[in-house]
N, CA, C, O and CB atoms as a CASP TS submission, in Angstrom:
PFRMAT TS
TARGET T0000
AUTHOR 0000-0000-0000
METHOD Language model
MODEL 1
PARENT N/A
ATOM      1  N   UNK     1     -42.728  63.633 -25.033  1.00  0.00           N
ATOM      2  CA  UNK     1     -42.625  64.218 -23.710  1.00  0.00           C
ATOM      3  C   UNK     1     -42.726  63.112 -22.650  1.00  0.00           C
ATOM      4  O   UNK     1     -43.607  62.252 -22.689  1.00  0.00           O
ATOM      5  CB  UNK     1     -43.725  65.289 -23.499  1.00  0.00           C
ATOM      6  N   UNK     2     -41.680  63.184 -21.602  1.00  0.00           N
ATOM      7  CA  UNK     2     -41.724  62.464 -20.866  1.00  0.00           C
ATOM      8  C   UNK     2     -42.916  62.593 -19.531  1.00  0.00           C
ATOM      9  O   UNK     2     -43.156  63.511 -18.747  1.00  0.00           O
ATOM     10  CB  UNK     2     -40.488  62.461 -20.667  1.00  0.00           C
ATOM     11  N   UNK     3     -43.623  60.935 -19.739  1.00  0.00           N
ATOM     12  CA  UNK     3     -44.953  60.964 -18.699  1.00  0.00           C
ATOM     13  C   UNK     3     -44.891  60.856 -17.319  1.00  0.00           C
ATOM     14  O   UNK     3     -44.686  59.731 -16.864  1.00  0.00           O
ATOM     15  CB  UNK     3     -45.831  59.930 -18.937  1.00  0.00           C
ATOM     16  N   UNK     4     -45.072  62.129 -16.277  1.00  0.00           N
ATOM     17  CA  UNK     4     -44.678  62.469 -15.135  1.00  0.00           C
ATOM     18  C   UNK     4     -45.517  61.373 -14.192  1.00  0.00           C
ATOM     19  O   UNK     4     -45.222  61.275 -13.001  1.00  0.00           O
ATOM     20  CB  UNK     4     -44.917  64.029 -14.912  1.00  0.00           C
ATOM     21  N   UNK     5     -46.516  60.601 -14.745  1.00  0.00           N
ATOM     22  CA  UNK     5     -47.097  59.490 -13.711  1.00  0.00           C
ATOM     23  C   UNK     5     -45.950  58.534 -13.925  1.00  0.00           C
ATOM     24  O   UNK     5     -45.812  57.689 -13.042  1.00  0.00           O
ATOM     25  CB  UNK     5     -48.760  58.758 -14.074  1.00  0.00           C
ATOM     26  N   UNK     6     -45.107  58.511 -14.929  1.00  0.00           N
ATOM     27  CA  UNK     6     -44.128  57.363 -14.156  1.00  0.00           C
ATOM     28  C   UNK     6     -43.625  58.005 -13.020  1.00  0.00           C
ATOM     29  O   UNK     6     -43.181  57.135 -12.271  1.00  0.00           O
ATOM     30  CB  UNK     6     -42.796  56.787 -15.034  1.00  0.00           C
ATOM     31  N   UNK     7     -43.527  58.803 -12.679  1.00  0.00           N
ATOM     32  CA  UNK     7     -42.724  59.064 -11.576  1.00  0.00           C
ATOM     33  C   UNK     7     -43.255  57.871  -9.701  1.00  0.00           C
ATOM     34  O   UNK     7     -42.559  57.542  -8.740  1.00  0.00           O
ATOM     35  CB  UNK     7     -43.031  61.075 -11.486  1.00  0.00           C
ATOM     36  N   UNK     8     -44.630  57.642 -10.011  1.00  0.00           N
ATOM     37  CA  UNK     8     -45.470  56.690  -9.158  1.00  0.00           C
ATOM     38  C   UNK     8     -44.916  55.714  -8.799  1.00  0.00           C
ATOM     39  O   UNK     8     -44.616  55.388  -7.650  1.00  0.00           O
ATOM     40  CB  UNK     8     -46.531  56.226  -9.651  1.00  0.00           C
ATOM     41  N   UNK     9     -44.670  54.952 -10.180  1.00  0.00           N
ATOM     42  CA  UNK     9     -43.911  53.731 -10.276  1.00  0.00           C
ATOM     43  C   UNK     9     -42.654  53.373 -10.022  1.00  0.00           C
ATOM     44  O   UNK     9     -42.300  52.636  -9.102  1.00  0.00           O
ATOM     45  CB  UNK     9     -43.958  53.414 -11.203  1.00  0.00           C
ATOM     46  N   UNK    10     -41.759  54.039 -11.068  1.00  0.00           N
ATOM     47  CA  UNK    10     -40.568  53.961 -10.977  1.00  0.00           C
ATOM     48  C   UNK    10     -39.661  54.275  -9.818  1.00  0.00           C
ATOM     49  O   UNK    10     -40.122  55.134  -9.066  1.00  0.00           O
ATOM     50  CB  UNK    10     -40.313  54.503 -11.810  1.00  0.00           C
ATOM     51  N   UNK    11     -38.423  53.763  -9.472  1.00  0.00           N
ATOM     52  CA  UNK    11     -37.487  53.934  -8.393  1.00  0.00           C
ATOM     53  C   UNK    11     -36.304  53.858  -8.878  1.00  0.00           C
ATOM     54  O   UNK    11     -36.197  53.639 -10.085  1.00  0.00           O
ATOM     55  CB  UNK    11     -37.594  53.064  -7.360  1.00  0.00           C
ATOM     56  N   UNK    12     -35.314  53.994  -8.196  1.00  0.00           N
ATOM     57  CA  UNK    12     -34.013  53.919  -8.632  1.00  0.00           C
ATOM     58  C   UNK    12     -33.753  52.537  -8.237  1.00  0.00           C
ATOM     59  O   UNK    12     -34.124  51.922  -7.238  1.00  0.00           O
ATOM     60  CB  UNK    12     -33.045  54.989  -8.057  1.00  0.00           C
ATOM     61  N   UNK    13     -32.836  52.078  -9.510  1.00  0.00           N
ATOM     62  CA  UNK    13     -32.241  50.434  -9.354  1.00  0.00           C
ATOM     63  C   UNK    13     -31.648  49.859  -8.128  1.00  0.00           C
ATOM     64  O   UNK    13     -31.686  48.766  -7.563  1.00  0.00           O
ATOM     65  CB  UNK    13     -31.101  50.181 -10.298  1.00  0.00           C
ATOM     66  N   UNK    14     -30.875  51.437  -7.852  1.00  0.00           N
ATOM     67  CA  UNK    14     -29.816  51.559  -6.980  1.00  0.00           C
ATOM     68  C   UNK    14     -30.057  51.403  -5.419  1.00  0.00           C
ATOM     69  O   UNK    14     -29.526  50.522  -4.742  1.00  0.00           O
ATOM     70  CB  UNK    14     -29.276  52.798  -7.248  1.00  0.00           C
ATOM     71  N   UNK    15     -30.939  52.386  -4.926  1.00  0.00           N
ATOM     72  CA  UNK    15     -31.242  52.552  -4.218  1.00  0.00           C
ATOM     73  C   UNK    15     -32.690  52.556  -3.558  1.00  0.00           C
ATOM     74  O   UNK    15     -32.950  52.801  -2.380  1.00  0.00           O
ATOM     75  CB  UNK    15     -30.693  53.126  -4.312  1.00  0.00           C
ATOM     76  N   UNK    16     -33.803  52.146  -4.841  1.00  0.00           N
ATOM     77  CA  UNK    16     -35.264  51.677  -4.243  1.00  0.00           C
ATOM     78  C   UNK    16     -36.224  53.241  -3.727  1.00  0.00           C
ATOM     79  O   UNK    16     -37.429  53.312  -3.486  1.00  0.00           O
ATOM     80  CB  UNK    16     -34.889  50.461  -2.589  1.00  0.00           C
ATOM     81  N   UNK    17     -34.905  54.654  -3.672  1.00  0.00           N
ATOM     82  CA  UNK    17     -35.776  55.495  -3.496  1.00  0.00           C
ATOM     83  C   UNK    17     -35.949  56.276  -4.538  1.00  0.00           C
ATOM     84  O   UNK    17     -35.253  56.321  -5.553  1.00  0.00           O
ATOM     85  CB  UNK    17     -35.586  56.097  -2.522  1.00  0.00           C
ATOM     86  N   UNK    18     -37.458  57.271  -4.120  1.00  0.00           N
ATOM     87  CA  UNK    18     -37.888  57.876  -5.396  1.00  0.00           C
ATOM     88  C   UNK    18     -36.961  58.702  -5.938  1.00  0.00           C
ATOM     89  O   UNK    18     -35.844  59.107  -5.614  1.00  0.00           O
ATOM     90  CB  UNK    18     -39.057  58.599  -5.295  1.00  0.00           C
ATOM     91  N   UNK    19     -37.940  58.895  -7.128  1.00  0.00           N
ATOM     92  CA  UNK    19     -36.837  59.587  -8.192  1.00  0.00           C
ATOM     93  C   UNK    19     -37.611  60.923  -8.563  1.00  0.00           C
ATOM     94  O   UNK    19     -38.840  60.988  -8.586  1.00  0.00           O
ATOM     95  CB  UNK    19     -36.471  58.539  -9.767  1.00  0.00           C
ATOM     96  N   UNK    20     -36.710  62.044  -8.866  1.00  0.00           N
ATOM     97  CA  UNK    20     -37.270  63.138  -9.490  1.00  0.00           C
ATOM     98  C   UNK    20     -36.988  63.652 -10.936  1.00  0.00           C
ATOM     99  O   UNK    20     -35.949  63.286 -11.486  1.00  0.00           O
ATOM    100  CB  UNK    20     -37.006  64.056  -8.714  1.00  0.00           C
ATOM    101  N   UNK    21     -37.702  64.335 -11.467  1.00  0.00           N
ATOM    102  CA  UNK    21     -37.784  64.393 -12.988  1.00  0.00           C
ATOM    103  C   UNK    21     -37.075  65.707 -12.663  1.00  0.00           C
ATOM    104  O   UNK    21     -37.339  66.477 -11.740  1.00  0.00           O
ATOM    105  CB  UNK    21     -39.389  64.327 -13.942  1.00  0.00           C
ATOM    106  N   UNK    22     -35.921  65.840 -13.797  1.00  0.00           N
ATOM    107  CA  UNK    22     -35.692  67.389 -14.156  1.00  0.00           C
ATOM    108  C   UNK    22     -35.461  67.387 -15.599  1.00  0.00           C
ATOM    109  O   UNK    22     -34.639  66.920 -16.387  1.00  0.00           O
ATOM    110  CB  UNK    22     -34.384  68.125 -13.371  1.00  0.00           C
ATOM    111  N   UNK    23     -37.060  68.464 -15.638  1.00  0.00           N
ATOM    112  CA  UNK    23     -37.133  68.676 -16.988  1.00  0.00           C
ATOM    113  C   UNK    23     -36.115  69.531 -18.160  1.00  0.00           C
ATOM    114  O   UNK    23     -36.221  69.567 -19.386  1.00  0.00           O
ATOM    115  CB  UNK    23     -38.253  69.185 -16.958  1.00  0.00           C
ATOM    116  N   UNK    24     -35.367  70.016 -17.482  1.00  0.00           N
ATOM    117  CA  UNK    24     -34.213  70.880 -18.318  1.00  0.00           C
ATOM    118  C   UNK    24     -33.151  70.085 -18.430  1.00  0.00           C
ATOM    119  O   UNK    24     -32.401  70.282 -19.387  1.00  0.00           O
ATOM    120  CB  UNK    24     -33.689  72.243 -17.662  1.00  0.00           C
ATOM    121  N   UNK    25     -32.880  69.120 -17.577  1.00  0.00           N
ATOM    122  CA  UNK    25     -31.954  67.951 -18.300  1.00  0.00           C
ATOM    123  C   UNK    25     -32.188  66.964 -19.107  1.00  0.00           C
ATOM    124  O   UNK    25     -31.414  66.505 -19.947  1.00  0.00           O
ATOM    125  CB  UNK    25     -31.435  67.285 -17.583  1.00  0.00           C
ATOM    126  N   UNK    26     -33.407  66.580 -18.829  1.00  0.00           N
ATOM    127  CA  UNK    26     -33.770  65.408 -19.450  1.00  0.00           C
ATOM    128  C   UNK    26     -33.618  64.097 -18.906  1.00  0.00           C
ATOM    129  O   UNK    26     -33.487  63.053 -19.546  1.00  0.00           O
ATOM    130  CB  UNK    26     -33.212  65.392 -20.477  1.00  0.00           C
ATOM    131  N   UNK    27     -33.654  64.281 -17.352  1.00  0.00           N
ATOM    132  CA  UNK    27     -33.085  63.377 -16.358  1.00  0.00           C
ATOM    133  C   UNK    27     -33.677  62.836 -15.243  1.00  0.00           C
ATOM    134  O   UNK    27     -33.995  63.765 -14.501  1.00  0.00           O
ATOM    135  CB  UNK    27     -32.168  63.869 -15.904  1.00  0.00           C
ATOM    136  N   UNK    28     -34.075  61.417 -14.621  1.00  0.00           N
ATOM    137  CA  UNK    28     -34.527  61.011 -13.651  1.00  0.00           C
ATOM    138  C   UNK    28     -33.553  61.453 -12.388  1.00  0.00           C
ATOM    139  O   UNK    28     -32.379  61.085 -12.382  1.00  0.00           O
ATOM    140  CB  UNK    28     -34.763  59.658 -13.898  1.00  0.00           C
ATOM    141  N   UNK    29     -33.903  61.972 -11.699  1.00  0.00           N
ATOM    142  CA  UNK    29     -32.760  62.240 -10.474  1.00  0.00           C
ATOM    143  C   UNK    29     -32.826  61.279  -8.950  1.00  0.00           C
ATOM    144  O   UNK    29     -33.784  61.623  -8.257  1.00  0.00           O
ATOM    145  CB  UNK    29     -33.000  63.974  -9.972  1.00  0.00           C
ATOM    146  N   UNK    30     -31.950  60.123  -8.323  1.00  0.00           N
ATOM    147  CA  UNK    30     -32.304  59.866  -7.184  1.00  0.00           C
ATOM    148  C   UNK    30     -31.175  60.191  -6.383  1.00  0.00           C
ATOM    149  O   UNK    30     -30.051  59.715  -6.538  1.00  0.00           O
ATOM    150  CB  UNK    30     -32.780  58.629  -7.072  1.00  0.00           C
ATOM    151  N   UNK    31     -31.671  61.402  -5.122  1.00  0.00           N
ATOM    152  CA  UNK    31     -30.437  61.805  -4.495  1.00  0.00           C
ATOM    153  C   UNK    31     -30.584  60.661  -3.604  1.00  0.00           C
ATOM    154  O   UNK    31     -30.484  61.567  -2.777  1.00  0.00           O
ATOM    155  CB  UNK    31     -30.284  63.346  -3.832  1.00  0.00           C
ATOM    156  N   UNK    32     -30.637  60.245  -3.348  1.00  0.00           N
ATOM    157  CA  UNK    32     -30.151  58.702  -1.753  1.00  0.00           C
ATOM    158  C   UNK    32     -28.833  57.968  -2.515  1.00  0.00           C
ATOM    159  O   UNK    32     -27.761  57.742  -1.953  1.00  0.00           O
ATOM    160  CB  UNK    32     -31.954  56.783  -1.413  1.00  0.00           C
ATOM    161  N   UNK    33     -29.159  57.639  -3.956  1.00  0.00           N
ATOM    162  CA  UNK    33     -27.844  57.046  -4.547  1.00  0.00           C
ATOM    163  C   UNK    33     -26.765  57.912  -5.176  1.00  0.00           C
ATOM    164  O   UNK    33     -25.617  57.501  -5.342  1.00  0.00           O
ATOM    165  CB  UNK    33     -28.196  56.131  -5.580  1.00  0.00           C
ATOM    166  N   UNK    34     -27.162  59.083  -5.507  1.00  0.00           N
ATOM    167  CA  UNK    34     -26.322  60.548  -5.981  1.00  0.00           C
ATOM    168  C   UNK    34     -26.277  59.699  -7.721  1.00  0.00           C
ATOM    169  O   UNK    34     -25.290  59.480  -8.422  1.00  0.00           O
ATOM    170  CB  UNK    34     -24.150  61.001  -4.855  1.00  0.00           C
ATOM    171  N   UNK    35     -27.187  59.500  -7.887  1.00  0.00           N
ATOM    172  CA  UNK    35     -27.366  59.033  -9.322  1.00  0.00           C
ATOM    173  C   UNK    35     -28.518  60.214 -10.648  1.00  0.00           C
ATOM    174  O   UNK    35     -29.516  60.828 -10.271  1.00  0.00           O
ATOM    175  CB  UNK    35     -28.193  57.304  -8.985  1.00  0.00           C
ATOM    176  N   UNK    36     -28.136  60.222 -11.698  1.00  0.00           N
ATOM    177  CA  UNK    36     -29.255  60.492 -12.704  1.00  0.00           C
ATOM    178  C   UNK    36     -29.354  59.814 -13.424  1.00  0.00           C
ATOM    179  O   UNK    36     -28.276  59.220 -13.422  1.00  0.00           O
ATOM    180  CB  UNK    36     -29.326  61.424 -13.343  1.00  0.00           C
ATOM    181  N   UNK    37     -29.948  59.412 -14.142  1.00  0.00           N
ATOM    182  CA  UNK    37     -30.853  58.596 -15.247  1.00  0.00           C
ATOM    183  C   UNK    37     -31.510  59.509 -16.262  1.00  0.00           C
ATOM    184  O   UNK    37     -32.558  60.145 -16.151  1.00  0.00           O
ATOM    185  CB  UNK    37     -32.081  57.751 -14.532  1.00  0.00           C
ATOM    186  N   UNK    38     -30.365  59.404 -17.629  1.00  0.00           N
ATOM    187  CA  UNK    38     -31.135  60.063 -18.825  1.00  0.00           C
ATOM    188  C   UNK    38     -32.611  59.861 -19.530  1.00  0.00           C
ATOM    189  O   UNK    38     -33.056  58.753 -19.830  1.00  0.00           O
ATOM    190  CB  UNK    38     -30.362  59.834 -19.780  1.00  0.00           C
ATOM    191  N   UNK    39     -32.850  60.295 -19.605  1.00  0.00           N
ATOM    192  CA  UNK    39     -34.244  60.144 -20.562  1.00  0.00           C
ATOM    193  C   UNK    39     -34.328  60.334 -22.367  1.00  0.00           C
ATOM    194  O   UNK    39     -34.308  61.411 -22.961  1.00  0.00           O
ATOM    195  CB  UNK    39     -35.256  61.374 -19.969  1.00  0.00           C
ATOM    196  N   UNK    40     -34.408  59.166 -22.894  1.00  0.00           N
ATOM    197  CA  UNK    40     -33.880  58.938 -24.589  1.00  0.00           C
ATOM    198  C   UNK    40     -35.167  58.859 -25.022  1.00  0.00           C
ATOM    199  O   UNK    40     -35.806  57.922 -24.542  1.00  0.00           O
ATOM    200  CB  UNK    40     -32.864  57.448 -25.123  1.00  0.00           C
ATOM    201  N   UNK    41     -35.987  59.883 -26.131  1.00  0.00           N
ATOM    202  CA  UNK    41     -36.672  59.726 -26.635  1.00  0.00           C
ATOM    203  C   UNK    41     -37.902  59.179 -25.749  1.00  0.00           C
ATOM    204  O   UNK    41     -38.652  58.254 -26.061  1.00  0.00           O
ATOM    205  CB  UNK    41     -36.153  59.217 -27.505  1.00  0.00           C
ATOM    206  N   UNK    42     -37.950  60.067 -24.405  1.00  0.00           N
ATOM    207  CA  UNK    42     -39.137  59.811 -23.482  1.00  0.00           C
ATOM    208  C   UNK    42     -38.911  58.388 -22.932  1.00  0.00           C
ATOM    209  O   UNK    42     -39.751  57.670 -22.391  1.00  0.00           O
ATOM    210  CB  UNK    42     -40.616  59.933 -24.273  1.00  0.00           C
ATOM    211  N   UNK    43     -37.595  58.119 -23.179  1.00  0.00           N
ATOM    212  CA  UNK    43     -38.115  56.783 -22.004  1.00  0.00           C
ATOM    213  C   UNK    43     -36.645  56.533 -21.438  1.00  0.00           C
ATOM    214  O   UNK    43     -35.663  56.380 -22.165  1.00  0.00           O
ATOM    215  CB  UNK    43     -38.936  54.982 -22.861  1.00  0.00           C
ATOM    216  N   UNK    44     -36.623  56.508 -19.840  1.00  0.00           N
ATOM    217  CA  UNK    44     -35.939  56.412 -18.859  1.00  0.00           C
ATOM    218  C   UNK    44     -34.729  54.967 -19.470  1.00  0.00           C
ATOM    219  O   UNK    44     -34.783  53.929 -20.129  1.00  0.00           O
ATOM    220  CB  UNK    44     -37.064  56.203 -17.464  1.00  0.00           C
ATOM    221  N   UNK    45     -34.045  55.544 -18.949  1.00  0.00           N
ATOM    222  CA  UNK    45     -32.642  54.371 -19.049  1.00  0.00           C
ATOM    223  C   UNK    45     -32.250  54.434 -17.683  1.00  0.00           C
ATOM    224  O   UNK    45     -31.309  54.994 -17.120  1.00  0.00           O
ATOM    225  CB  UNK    45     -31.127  54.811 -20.163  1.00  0.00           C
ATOM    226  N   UNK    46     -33.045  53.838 -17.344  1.00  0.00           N
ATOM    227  CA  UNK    46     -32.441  53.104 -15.772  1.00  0.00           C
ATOM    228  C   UNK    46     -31.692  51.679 -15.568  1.00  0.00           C
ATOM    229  O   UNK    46     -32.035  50.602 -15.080  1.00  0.00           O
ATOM    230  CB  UNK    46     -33.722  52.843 -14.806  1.00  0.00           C
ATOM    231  N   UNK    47     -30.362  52.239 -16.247  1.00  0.00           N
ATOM    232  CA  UNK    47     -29.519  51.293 -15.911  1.00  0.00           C
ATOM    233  C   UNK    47     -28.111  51.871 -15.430  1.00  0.00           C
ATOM    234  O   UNK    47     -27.492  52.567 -16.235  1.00  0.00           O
ATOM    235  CB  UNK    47     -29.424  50.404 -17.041  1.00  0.00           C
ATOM    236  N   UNK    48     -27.613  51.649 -14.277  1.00  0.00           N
ATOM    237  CA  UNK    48     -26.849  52.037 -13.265  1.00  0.00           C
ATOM    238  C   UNK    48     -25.615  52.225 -13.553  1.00  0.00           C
ATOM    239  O   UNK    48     -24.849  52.913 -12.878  1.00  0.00           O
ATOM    240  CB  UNK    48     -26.907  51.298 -12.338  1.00  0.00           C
ATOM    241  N   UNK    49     -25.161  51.280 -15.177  1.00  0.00           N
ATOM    242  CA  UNK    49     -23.769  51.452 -15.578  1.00  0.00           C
ATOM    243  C   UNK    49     -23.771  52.661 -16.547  1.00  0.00           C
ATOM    244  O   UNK    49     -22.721  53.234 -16.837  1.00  0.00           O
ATOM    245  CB  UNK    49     -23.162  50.110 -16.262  1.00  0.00           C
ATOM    246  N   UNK    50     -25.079  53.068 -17.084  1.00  0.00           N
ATOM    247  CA  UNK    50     -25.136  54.331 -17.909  1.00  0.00           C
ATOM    248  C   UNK    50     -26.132  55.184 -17.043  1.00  0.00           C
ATOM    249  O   UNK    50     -27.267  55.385 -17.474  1.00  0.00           O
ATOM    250  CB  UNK    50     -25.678  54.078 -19.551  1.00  0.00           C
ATOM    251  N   UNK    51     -25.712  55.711 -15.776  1.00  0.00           N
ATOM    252  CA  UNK    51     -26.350  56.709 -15.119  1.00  0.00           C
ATOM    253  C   UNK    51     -25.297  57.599 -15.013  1.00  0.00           C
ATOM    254  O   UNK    51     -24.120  57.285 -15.194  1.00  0.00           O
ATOM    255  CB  UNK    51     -27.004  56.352 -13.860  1.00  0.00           C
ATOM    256  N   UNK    52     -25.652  58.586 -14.753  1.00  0.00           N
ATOM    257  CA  UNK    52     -24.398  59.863 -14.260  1.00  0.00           C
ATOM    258  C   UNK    52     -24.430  60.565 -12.766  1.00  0.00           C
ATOM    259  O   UNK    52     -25.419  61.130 -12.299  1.00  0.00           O
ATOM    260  CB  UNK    52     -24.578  61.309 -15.325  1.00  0.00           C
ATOM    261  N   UNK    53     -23.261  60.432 -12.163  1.00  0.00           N
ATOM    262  CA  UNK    53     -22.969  61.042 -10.416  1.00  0.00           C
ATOM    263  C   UNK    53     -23.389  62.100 -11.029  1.00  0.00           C
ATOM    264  O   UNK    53     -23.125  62.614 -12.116  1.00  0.00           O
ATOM    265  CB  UNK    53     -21.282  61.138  -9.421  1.00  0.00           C
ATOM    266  N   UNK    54     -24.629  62.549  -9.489  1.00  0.00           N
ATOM    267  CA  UNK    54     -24.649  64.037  -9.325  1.00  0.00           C
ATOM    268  C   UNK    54     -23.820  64.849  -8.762  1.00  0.00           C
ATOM    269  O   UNK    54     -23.295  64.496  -7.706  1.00  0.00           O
ATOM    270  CB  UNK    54     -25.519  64.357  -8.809  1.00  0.00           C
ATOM    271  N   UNK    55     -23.542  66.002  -9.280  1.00  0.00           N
ATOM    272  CA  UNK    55     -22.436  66.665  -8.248  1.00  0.00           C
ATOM    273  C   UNK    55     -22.657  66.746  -6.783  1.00  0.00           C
ATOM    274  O   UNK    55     -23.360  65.965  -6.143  1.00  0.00           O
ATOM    275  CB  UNK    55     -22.205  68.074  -8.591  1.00  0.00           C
ATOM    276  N   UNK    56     -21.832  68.012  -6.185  1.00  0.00           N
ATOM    277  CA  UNK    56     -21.731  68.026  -4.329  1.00  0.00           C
ATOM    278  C   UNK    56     -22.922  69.114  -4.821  1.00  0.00           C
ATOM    279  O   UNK    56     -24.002  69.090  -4.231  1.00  0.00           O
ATOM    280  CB  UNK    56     -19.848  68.705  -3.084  1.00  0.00           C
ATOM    281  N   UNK    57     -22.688  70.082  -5.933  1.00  0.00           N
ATOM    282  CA  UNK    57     -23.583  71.329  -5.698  1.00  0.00           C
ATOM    283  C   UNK    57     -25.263  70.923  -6.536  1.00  0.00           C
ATOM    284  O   UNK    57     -26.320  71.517  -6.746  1.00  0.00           O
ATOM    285  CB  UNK    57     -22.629  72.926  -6.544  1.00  0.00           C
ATOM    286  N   UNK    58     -24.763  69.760  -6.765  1.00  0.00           N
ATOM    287  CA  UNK    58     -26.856  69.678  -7.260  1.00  0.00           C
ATOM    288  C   UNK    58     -27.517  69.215  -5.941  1.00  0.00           C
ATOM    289  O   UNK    58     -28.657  69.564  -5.633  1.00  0.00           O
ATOM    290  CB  UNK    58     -27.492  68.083  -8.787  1.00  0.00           C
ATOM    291  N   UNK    59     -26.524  68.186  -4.963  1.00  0.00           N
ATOM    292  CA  UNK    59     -27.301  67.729  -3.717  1.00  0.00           C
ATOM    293  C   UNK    59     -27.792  68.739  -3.023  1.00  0.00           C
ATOM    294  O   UNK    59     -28.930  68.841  -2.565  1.00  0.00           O
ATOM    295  CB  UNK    59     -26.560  66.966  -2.797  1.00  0.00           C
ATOM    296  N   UNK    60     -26.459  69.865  -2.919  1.00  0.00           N
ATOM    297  CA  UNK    60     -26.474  70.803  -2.178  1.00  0.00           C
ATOM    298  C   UNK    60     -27.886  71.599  -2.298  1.00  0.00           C
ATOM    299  O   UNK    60     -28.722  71.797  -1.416  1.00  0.00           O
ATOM    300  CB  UNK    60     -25.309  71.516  -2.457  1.00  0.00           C
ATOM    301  N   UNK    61     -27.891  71.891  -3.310  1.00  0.00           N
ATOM    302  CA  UNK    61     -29.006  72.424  -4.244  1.00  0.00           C
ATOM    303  C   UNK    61     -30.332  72.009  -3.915  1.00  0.00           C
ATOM    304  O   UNK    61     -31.325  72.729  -3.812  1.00  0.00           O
ATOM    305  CB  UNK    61     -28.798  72.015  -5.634  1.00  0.00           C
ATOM    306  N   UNK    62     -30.246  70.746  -3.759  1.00  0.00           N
ATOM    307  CA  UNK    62     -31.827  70.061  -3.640  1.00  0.00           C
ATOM    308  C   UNK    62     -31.730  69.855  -2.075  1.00  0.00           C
ATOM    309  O   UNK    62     -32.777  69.252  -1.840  1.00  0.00           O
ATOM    310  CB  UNK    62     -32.168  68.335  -4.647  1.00  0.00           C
ATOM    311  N   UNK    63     -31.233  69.973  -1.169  1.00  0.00           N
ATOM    312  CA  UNK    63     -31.340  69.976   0.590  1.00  0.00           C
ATOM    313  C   UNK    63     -32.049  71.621   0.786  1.00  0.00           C
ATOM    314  O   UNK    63     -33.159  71.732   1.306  1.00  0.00           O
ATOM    315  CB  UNK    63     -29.332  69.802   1.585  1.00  0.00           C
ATOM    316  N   UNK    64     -31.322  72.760   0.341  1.00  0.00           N
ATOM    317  CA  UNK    64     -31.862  73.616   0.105  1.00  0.00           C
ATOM    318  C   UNK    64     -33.471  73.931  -0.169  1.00  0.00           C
ATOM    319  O   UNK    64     -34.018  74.970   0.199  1.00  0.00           O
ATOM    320  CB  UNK    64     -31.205  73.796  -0.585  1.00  0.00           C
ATOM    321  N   UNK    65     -34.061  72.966  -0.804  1.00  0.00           N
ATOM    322  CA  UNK    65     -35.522  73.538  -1.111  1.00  0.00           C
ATOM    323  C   UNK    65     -35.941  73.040  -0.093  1.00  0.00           C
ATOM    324  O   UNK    65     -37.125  73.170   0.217  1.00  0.00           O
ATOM    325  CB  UNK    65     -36.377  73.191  -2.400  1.00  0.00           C
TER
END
């Protein structure tokens, strides 16, 4: 299981801002860069050439809350 105090530490490569965990993907999320970051066997792959664009409707999604 992935350990939610990294969330303290860690930032996006990309963009230096925080990142959010979504636990039903399995994914670090930083909307400032519209990036995700998988999570393999509990540990973050924060590397920018294997991250995945978030869509228009997940941003959308997260301005909303």
């Amino acid at each position: 299981m992935f350990d939610k105090k990294l969330l303290d530490v860690l930032v996006c490569p990309v963009s230096k801002a925080k990142l959010e965990y979504d636990a039903d993907k399995q994914e670090l999320i930083c909307y400032a860069s519209g990036l995700a970051y998988a999570i393999q066997d509990d540990i973050p792959v924060m590397l920018e050439d294997q991250a995945r664009q978030i869509t228009l409707d997940e941003k959308q999604a997260h301005k909303k809350r």
